[in-house]
N, C-alpha and C positions, 0 to 999 in steps of 0.2 A: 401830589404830582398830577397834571393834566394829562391825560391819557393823548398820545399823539392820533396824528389823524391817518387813516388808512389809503383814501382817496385825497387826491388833490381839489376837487371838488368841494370838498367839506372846510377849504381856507377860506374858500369865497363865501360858506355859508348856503353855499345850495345843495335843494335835493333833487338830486337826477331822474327821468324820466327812464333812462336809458344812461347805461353803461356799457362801454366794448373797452375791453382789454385784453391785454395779452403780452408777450417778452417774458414777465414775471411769471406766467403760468407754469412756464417748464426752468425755469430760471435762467431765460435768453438762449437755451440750448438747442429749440428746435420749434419749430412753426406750431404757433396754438393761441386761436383766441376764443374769448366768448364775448354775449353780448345779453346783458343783464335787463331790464325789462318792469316796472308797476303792474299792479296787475291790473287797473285800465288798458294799458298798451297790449298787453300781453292778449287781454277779453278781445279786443279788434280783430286778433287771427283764431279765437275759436271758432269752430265751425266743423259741419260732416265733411264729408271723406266726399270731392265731386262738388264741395259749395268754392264761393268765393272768397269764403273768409277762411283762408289757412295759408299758409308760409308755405309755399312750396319753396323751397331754397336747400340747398346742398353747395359743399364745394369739395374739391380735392382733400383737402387736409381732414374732414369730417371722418370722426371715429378712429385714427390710426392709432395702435395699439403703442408703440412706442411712445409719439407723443403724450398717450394720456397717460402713462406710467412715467413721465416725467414729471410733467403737470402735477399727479397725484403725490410725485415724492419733493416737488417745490413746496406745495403746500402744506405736508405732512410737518417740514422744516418750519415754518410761517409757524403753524400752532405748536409744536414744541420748540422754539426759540422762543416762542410770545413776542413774536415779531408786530408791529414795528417795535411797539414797547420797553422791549427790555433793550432798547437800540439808543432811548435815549440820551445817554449819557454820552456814548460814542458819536452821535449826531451834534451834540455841544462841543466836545471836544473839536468835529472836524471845522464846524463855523467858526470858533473862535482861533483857532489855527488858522484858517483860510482870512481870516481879518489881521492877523497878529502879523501874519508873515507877506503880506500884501498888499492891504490897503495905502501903507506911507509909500508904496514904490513911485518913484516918477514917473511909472508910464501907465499907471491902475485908474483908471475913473475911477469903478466901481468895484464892490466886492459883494456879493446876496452868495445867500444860501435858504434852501427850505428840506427840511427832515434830514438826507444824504445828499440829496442835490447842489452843485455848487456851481457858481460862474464867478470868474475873472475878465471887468471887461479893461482891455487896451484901449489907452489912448497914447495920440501921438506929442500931445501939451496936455499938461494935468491942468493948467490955468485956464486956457480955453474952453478947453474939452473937446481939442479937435483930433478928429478920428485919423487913422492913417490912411494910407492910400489902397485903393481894393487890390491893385495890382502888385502891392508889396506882398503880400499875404503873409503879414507878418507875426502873425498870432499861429499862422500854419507851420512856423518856423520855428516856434516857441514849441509848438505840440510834436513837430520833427526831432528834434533837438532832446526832448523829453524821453521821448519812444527810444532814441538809441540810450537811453539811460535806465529803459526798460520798463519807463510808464506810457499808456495810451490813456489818453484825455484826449477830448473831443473841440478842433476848432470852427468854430461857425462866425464867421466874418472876424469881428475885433472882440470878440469872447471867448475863452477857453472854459470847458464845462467839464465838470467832474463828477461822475455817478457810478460810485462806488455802491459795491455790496451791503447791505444792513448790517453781517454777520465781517465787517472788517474789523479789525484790530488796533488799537491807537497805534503802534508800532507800526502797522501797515498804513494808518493813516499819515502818520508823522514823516513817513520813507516817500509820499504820494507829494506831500506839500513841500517837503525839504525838494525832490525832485525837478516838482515846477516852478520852485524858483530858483534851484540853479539854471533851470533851461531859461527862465525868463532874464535872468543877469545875464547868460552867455549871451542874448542874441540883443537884449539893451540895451544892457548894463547895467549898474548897480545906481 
C-alpha cells in the first residue's frame, strides 16, 4: 500500500523551503498557525540579540495556552489515528462515491477529489460546458438547500467542495453524498 501524502505539496513532487499552516493544528477550533522553515532559511535569521539577523516578529495569537492545548490534542489524535493513513480506505470510498453518484448528472462537468477533498463542478450544458450565470448563484442554492438538510459544503462560484474530517465514517460519508444530491436534484433536477 502507498503511504498517502501528508502535505499537498508532496502531489506536485516538491520540496518546500517553507511551510505555514494551520486550521488543522487545533482541529479548525481556534486560531493557530505555524510556519516551518530548511535550515538554510532558517540560518538567515540566526544572529545575537541587537544584530540584524533575527526575526523580530510576534502577533496576537503567539503562545496562548488554550490554543496550544488544542493544537497539542489535534495532533496527539493525527499520531494515534495514524492519520492520514489509516484514512485510506474511507478516502476511496468518498471518491468513488462522489463519482458514482455525480459524474452522469446533467448538470456535473466535473467530479476530482484528492485524499478527503472533494469538488463538484456545475455546469449549465454538459455538451458545451457552458457555465451558469454568476448572478444565478446556483451552486449557492444547491449548498442552501443542502444545509437545511443538515449538510454544510462549501460553494465557490459553479463548484461545490467538500472537506470532511479524516476520522469520518462511510455512514457519515454516504449521509454527506446522498444529501448533495438530493439538494442537487431539488434545485436541477434529476
Amino acid at each position: 500500500m502507498v503511504a498517502p501524502l501528508f502535505w499537498a505539496i508532496q502531489k506536485a513532487g516538491v520540496n518546500a523551503d517553507i511551510i505555514c499552516a494551520a486550521k488543522g493544528l487545533t482541529g479548525g477550533s481556534l486560531p493557530m498557525a505555524f510556519t516551518a522553515v530548511t535550515p538554510q532559511i532558517y540560518s538567515a535569521f540566526e544572529g545575537e540579540y541587537g544584530s540584524d539577523r533575527i526575526l523580530n516578529h510576534g502577533h496576537t495569537f503567539t503562545g496562548n495556552p488554550i490554543t496550544s492545548a488544542a493544537a497539542c490534542a489535534a495532533l496527539s489524535v493525527i499520531v494515534e489515528e495514524t492519520l492520514p493513513h489509516s484514512s485510506l480506505d474511507r478516502m476511496r470510498y468518498f471518491s468513488e462515491g462522489l463519482i458514482t453518484r455525480f459524474l452522469d448528472h446533467k448538470n456535473v462537468g466535473d467530479v476530482r477529489s484528492i485524499g478527503m477533498i472533494g469538488a463538484i463542478e456545475f455546469v449549465a450544458d454538459k455538451l458545451t460546458n457552458a457555465k451558469f450565470g454568476f448572478a444565478d448563484r446556483t451552486v449557492f442554492s444547491v449548498c442552501q438547500d443542502a444545509l437545511s438538510r443538515g449538510l454544510l459544503v462549501r460553494p465557490l462560484g459553479d463548484t461545490m467542495y467538500f472537506v470532511p474530517t479524516l476520522l469520518i465514517s462511510k455512514e457519515q460519508i454516504d449521509f454527506m453524498l446522498d444529501v448533495a444530491l438530493a439538494a442537487t436534484n431539488k434545485v436541477l433536477g434529476q
